[in-house]
FIBA-200521 format. One line per field, with one value per residue (C-alpha): x, y, z; residue number from 0. Coordinates in nm, 2 decimals. Example, Ala and Ser with C-alpha at 12.3 -4.5 7.8 and 13.67 -1.06 7.14 Angstrom:
FIBA-200521
px = 1.23; 1.37
py = -0.45; -0.11
pz = 0.78; 0.71
k = 0; 1
***
This chain:
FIBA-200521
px = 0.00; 0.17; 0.05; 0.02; -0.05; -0.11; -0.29; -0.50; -0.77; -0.98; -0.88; -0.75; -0.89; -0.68; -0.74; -0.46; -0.45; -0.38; -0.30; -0.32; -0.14; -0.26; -0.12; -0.24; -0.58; -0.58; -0.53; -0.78; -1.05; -0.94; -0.96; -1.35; -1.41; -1.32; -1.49; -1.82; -1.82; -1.95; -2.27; -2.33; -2.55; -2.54; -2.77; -2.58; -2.36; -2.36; -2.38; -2.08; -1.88; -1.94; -1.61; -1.52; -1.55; -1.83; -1.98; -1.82; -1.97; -2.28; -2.32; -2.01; -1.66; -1.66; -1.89; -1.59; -1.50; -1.63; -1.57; -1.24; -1.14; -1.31; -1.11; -0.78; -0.91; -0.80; -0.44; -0.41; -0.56; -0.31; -0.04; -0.13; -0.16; 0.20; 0.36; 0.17; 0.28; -0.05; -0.24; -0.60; -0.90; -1.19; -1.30; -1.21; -1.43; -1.35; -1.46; -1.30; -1.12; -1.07; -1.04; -0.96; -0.76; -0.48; -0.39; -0.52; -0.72; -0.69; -0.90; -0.93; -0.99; -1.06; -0.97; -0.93; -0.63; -0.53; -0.53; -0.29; -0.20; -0.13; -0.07; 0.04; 0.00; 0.02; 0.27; 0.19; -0.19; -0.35; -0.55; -0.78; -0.73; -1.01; -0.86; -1.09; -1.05; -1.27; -1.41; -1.54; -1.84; -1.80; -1.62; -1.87; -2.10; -1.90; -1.85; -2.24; -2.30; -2.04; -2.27; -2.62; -2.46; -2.36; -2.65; -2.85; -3.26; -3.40; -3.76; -3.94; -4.16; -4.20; -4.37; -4.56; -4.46; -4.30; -4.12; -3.83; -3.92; -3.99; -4.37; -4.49; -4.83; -5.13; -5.37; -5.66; -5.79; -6.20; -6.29; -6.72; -6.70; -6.55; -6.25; -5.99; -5.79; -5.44; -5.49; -5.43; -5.08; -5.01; -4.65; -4.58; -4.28; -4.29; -4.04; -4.22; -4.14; -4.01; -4.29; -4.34; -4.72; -4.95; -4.94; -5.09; -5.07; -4.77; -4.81; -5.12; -4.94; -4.70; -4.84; -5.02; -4.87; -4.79; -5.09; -5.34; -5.64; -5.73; -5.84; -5.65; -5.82; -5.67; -5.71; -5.54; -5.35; -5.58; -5.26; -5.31; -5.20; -5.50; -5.79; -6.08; -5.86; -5.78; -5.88; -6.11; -6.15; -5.99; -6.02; -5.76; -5.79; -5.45; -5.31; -4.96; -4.80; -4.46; -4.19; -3.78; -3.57; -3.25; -2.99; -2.63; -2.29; -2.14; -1.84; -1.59; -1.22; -1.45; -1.66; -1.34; -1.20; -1.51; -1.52; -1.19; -0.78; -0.74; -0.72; -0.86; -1.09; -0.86; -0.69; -0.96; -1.12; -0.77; -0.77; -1.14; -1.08; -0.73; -0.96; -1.23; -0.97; -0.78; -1.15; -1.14; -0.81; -0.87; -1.20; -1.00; -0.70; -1.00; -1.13; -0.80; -0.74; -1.07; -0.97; -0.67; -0.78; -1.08; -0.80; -0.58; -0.82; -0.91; -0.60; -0.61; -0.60; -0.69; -0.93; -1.04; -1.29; -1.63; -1.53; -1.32; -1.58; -1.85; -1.63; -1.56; -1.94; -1.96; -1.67; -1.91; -2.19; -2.03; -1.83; -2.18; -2.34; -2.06; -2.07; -2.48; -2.40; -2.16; -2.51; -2.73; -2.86; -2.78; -2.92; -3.26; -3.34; -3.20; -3.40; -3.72; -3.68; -3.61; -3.81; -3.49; -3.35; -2.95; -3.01; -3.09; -2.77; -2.53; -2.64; -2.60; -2.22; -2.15; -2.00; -1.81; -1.65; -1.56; -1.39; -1.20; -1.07; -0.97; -0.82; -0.63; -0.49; -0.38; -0.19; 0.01; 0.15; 0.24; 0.43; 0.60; 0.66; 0.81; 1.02; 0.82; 0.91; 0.85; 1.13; 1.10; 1.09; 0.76; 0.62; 0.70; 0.53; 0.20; 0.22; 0.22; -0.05; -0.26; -0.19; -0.32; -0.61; -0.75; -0.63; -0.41; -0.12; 0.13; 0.21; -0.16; -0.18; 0.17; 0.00; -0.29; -0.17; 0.13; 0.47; 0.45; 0.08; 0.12; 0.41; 0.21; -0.07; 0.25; 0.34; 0.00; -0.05; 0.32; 0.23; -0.07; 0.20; 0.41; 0.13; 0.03; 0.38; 0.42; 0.11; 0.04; -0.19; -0.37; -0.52; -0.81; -1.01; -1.33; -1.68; -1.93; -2.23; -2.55; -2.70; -3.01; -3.36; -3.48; -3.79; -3.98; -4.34; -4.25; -4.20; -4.48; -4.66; -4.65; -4.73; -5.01; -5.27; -5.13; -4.78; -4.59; -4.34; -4.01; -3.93; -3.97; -3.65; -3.54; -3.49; -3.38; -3.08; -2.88; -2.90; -2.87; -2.55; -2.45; -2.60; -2.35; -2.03; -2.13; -2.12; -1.82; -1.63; -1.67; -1.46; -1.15; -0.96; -1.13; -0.88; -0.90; -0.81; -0.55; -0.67; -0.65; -0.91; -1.18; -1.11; -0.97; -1.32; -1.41; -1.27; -1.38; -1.36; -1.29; -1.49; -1.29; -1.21; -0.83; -0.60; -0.58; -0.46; -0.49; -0.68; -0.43; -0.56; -0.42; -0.17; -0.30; -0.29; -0.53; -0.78; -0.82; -0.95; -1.05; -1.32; -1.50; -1.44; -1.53; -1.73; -1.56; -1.83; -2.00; -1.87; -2.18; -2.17; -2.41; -2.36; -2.46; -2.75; -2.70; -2.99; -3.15; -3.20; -3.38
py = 0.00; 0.31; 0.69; 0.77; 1.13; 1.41; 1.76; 2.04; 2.05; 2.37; 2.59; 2.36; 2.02; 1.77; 1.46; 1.16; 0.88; 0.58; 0.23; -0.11; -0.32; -0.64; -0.90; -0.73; -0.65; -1.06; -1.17; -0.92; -1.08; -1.43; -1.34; -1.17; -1.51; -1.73; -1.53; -1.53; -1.88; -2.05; -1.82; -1.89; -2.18; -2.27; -2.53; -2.89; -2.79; -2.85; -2.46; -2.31; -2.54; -2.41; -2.33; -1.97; -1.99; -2.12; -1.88; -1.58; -1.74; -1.72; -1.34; -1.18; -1.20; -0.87; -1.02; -0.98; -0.68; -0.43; -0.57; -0.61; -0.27; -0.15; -0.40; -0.23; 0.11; 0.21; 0.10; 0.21; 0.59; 0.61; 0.51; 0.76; 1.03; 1.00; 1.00; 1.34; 1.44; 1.65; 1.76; 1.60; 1.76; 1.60; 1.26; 1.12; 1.10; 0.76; 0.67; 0.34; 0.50; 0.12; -0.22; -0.53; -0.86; -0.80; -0.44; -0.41; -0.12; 0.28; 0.48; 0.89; 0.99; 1.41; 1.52; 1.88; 1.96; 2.21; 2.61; 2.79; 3.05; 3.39; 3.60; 3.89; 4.10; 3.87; 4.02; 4.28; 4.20; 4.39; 4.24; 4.29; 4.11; 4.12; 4.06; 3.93; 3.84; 3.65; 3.84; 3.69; 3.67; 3.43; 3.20; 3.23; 3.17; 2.85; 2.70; 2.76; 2.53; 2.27; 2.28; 2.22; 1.91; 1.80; 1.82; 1.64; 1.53; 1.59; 1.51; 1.84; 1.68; 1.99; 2.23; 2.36; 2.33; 2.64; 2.76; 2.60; 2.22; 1.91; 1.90; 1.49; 1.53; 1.37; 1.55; 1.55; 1.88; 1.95; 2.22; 2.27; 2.02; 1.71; 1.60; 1.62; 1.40; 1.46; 1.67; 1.37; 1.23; 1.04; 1.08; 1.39; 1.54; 1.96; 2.21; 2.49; 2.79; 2.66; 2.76; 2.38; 2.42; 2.71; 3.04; 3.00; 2.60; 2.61; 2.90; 2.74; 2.43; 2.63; 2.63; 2.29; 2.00; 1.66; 1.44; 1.77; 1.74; 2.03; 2.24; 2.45; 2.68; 2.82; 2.97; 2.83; 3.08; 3.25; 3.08; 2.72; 2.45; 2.29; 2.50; 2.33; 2.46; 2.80; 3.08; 2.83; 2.79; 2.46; 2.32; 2.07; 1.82; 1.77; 1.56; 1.61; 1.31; 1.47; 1.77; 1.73; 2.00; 2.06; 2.06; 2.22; 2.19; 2.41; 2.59; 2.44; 2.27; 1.93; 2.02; 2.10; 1.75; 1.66; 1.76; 1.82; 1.67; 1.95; 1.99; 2.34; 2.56; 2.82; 2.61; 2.44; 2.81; 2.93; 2.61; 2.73; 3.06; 2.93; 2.73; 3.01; 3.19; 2.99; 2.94; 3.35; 3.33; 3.02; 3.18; 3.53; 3.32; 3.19; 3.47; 3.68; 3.38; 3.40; 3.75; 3.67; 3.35; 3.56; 3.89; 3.62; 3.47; 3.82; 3.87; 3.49; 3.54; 3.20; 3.03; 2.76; 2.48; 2.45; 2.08; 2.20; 2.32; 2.06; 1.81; 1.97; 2.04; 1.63; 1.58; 1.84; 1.64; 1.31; 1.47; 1.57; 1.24; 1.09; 1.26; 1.26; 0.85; 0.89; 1.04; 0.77; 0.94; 0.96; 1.20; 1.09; 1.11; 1.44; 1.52; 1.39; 1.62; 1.91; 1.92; 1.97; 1.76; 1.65; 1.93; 2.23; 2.10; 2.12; 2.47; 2.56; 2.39; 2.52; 2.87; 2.73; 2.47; 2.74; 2.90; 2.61; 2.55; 2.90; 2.84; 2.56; 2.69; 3.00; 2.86; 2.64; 2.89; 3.13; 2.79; 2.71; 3.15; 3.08; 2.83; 2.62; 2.29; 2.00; 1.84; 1.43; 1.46; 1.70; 1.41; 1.17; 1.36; 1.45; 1.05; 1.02; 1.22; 1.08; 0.74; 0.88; 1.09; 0.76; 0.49; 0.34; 0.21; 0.39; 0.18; 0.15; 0.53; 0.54; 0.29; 0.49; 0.84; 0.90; 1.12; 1.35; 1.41; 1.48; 1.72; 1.92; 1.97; 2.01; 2.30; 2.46; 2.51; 2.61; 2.90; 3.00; 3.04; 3.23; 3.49; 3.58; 3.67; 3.84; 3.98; 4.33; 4.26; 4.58; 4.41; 4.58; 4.49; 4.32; 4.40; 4.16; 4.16; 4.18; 3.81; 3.76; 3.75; 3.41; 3.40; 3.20; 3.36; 3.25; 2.87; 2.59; 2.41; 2.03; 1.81; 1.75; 2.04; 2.13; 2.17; 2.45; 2.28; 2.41; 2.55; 2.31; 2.16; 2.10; 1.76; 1.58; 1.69; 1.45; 1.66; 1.94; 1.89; 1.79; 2.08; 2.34; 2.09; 2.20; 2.59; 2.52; 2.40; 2.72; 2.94; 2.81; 2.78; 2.58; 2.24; 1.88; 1.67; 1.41; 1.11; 0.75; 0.59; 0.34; 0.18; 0.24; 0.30; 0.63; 0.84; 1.04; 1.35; 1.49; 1.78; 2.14; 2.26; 2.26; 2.46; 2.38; 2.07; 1.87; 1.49; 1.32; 1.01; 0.65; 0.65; 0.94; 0.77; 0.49; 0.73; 0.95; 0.61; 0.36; 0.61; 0.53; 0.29; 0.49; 0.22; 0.27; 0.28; -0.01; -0.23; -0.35; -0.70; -0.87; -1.04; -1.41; -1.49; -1.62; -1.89; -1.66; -1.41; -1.69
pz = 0.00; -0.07; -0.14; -0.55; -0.53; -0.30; -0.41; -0.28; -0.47; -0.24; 0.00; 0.26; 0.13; -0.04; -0.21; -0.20; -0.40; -0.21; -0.44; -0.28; -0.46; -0.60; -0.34; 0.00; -0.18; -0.28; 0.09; 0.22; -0.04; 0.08; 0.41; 0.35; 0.18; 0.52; 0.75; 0.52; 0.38; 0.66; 0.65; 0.30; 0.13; -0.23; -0.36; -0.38; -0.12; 0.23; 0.43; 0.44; 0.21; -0.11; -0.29; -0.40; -0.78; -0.71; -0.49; -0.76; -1.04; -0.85; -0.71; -0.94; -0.92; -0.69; -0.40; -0.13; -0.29; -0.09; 0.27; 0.15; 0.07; 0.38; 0.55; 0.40; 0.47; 0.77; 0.75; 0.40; 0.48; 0.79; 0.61; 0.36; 0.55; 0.73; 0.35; 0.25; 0.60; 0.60; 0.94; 0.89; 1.10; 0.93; 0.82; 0.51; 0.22; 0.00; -0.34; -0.57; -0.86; -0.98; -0.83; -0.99; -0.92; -1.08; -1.00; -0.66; -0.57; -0.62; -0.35; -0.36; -0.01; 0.06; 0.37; 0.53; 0.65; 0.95; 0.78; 0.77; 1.08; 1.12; 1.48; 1.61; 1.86; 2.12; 2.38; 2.62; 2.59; 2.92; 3.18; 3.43; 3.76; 4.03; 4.34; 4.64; 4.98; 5.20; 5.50; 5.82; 5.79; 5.48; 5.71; 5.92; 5.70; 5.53; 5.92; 5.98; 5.66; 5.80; 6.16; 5.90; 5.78; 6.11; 6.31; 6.47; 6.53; 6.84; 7.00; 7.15; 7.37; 7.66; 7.46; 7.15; 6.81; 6.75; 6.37; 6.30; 6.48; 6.22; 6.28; 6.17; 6.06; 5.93; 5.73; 5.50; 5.32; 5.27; 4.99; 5.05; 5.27; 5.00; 5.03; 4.69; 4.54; 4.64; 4.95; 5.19; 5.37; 5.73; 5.89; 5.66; 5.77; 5.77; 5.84; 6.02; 5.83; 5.52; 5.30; 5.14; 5.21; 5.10; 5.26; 5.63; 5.71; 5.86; 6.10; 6.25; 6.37; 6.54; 6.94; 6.94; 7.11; 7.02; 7.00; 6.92; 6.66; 6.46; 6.19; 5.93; 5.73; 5.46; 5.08; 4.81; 4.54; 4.28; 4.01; 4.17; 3.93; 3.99; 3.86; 4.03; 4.41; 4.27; 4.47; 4.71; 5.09; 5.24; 5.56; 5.65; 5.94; 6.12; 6.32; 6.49; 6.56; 6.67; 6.67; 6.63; 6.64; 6.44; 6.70; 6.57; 6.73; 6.94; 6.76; 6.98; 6.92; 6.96; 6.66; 6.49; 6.55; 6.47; 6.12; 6.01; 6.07; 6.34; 6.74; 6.77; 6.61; 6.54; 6.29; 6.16; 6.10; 5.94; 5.71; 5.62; 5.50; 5.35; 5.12; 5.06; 4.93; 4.75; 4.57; 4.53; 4.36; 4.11; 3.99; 3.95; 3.76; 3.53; 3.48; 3.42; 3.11; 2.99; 2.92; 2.74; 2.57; 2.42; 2.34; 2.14; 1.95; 1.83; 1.69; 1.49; 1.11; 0.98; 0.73; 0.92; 0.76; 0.86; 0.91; 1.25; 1.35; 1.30; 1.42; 1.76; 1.83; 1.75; 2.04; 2.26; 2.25; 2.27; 2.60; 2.71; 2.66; 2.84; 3.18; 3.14; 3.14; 3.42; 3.64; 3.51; 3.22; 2.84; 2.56; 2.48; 2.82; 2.85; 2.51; 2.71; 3.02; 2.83; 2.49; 2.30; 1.99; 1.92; 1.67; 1.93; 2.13; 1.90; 1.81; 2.23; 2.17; 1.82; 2.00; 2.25; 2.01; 1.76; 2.04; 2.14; 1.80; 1.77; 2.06; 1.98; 1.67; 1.79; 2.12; 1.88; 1.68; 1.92; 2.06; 1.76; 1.70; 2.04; 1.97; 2.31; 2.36; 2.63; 2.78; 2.80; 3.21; 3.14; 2.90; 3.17; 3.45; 3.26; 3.18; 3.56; 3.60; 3.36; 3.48; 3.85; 3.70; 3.52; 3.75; 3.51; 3.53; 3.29; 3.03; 2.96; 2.95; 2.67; 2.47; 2.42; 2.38; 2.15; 2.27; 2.05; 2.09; 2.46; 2.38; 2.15; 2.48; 2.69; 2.42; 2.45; 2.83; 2.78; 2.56; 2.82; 3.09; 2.82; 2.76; 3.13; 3.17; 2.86; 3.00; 3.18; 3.45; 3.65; 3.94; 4.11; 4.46; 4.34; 4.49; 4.54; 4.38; 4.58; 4.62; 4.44; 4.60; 4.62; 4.37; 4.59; 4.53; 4.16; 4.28; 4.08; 4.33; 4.16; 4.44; 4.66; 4.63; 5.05; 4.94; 4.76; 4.56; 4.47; 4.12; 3.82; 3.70; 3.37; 3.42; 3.76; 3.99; 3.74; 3.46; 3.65; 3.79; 3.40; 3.32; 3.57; 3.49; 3.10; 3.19; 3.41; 3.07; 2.93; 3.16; 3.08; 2.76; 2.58; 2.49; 2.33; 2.61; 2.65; 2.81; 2.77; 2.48; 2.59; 2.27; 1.95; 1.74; 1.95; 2.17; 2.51; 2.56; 2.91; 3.02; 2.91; 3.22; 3.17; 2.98; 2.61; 2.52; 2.21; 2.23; 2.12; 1.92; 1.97; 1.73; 1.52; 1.17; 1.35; 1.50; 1.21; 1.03; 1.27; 1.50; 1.21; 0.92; 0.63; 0.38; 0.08; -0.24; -0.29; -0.62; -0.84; -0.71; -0.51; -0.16; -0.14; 0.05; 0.40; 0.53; 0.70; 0.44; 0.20
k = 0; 1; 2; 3; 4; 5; 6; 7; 8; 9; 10; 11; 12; 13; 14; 15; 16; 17; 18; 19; 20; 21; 22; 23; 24; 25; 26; 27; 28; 29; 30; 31; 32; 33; 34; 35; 36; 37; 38; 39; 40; 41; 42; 43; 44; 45; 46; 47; 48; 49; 50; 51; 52; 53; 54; 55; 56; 57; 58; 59; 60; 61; 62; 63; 64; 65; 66; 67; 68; 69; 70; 71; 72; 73; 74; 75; 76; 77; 78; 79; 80; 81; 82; 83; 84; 85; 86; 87; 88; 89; 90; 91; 92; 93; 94; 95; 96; 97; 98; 99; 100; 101; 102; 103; 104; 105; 106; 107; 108; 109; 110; 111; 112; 113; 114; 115; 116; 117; 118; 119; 120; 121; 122; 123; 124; 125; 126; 127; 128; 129; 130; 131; 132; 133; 134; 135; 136; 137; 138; 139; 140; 141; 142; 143; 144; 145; 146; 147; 148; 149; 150; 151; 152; 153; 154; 155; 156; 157; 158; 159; 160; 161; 162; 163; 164; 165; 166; 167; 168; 169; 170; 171; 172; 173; 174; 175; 176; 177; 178; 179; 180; 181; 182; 183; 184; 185; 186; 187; 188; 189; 190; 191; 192; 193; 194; 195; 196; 197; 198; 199; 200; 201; 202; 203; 204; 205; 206; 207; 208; 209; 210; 211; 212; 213; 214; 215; 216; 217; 218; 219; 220; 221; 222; 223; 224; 225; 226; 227; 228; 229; 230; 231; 232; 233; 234; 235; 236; 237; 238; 239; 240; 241; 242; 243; 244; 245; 246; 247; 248; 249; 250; 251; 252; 253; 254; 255; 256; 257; 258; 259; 260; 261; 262; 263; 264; 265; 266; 267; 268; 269; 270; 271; 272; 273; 274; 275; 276; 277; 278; 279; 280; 281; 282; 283; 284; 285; 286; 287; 288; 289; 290; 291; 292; 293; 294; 295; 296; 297; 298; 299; 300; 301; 302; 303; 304; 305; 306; 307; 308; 309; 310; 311; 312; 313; 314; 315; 316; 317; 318; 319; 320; 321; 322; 323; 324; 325; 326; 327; 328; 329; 330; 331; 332; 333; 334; 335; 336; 337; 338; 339; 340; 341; 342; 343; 344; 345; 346; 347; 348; 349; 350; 351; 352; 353; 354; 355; 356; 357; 358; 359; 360; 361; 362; 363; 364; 365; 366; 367; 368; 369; 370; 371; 372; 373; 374; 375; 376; 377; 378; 379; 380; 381; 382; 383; 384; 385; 386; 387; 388; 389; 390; 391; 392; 393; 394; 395; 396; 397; 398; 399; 400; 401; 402; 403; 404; 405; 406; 407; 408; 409; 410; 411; 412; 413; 414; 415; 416; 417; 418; 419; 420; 421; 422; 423; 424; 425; 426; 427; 428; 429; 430; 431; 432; 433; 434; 435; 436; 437; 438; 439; 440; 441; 442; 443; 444; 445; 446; 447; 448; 449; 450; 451; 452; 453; 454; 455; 456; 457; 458; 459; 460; 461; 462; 463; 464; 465; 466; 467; 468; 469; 470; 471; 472; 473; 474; 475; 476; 477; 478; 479; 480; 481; 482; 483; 484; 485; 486; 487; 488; 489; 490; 491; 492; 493; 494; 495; 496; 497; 498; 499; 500; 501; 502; 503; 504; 505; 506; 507; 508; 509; 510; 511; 512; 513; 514; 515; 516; 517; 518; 519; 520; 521; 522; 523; 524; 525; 526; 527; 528; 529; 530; 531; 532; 533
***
């Protein structure tokens, strides 16, 4: 197999001819014909033992044809591409320029290749740094959280229900005197105070005692979900079966001990607002880069391919399938929460995978302008890391992911580093933004016709939480990841939260053909008929 020709035939897409010469295309028909034989059943011969002139005179001498040159493909294409020593970002295109036994096969493939890259500008970009630091009251506040999650239930058995206790409850609402359908529980648990029922229930439990029977009368919302409640009168008959109260620690050196690797408070406070702050900083670094990725890419003069760019949203919404499965979910679950289609999702990714391979192209040639390299002992230690990041051991990892892939991401988040120093930086003291007023008038009540529920979600805490790890990709410089393949057909993409670095396929040459075989065009022959197909 060997590369005939190499040409650019548009503006950044080439076409190579790739021959296969007659002997390796021979052995890959042979090969087609063993694996298939045994599924094939000619009348006057037992299934599977048919003989292959026979089987060719039959269907056409071209009947292994095709699974044969697709067969040949992938190793052919790869080899291809290392002779033209071009820089494919798109999938092939294959057609059969001619195929025969006695000359082999010619394929044309059309691929696009990386543009070319122009930059300047680059040095001395300025920068806005918003520096700020944690006050006490956000520790404080941070420890308080810390004292939620460690407390504890307590029965209130010496007095009233007041707001604030755990009331259990049982309860059945009337409207003109009928009951409704959904407007009864037993052993309901209800915070006093926390606005889960309709206005009013709540406050008339507070000051009855455990083991009380009464009545509360209340109206429910004139925007009730359910129409035939809107706006009516209820009268619900309660029982209250028992009151806990939330009991928190005391802020002591014991709670500290408690909670964290320290003897005292003091520290354990100190450690606190060490991390708070450390929190402050990292999302002011993020920020700070944002600005400077988004500056660079201004100054990027290249004429990239459409097929960049439709390739990376395709890695987006594979990356966001994959952590959606890592939660339990997958897309057309997603698609079935939220009314959406693959369609509206890749246009929400399309922007932030334009960015990323603007991104990507303009970090490398400000490393190669640069003159950036990565040292072996760097290669080794981001092996390392990778092999601790996956759980793998290292030799698993090197198998997967090239050298010289892993230098060229080595290069990039080089070339960040090289830019925030070239980089003039004002740094200012950042003010905080006044929190947001909970909306909780606006909440949808869902549940039983007693209870307020909370906001509707777009689809379950699952999808949420894939949801915020989507929008936390965007913040940094957007990068192709370098991580280990599942397997050599496809390959997963981590989430973007790191600085750029190129996903490195498993032995380029492979990945480019093998994520997924290209089927060559089909020859004009007919495939036999197995015995289930008569």
């Amino acid at each position: 197999m060997s590369l005939t020709s190499s040409k650019e035939i548009e503006k950044n897409l080439y076409e190579l001819k790739i021959s296969v010469d007659a002997e390796t295309f021979g052995a890959a028909v042979t090969k087609v014909y063993k694996k298939q034989a045994k599924n094939i059943t000619i009348p006057g011969f037992r299934r599977g033992k048919a003989p292959r002139s026979i089987i060719e005179k039959m269907y056409g001498k071209g009947v292994f044809y095709e699974d044969a040159i697709n067969d040949l493909i992938p190793d052919a294409y790869a080899e291809a591409l290392k002779e033209s020593g071009i820089d494919a970002v798109s999938r092939p295109e294959f057609d059969i320029e001619s195929v025969d036994d006695a000359n082999g096969v010619v394929l044309v493939a059309k691929v696009y290749v990386k543009p070319e890259v122009k930059i300047d500008g680059y040095k001395g970009i300025e920068l806005k740094k918003a520096v700020e630091k944690v006050t006490d009251t956000e520790v404080s506040a941070e420890l308080d959280r810390v004292r939620e999650r460690n407390a504890r239930m307590i029965d209130v058995e010496d007095r009233a229900a007041a707001m604030g206790d755990t009331a259990n409850i049982d309860y059945e609402g009337f409207v003109d005197g009928k009951a409704f359908d959904g407007g009864k529980a037993a052993g309901s648990d209800l915070v006093l105070g926390s606005g889960q029922f309709i206005p009013g229930f709540e406050d008339q439990i507070a000051g009855h005692s455990v083991g009380d029977e009464f009545d509360v009368n209340v109206k429910f919302p004139e925007e009730y979900h359910a129409e035939e409640l809107a706006g009516k009168d209820a009268v619900f008959k309660v029982k209250l079966n028992g009151l806990k109260l939330k009991e928190l620690p005391a802020l002591d050196d014991e709670f500290a001990r408690d909670v964290s690797d320290f003897d005292t408070l003091a520290e354990y406070e100190a450690d606190v607002k060490a991390k708070l702050q450390k929190s402050k900083d990292d999302a002011a670094e993020a920020a700070m880069e944002n600005q400077l990725i988004d500056a660079v890419i201004e100054k990027l003069d290249a004429d990239i391919p459409e097929a960049m760019f439709v390739t990376e949203t395709e890695n987006f919404v594979r990356d966001y399938d994959t952590r959606l499965r890592m939660q339990g979910l997958d897309l057309n679950t997603y698609f079935k929460y939220t009314g959406l289609d693959l369609d509206t999702l890749r246009a929400q990714m399309r922007p932030q995978a334009e960015k990323q391979v603007k991104t990507r192209l303009a970090l490398e040639k400000i490393a190669e302008l640069e003159n950036i390299t990565a040292a072996k002992e760097e290669i080794e230690a981001e092996y390392k890391r990778l092999a601790e990041a996956y759980n793998m051991e290292a030799d698993k990892i090197k198998e997967s992911i090239e050298a010289d892939a892993l230098a060229e991401d080595i290069k990039v988040k080089k070339a960040v580093d090289f830019l925030k120093d070239a980089a003039v930086i004002k740094k200012s003291t950042a003010r905080k933004a006044p929190a947001k007023k909970a909306d909780a008038e606006a909440a949808e009540e869902v549940s039983a016709p007693a209870k307020k529920a909370p906001a509707k979600k777009s689809a379950s805490k699952k999808t949420a939480d894939a949801d915020k790890a989507e929008g936390a990709g965007e913040k940094k410089p957007a990068a192709k990841k370098t991580a280990a393949k599942k397997d050599s057909a496809e390959e997963a993409k981590a989430p973007a939260k790191k600085a750029p670095a190129k996903k490195p396929a498993a032995k380029k040459a492979d990945g480019e053909a093998a994520e997924k075989k290209p089927a060559a065009k089909k020859t004009a022959a007919k495939k036999p008929a197995a015995d289930s197909e008569k």
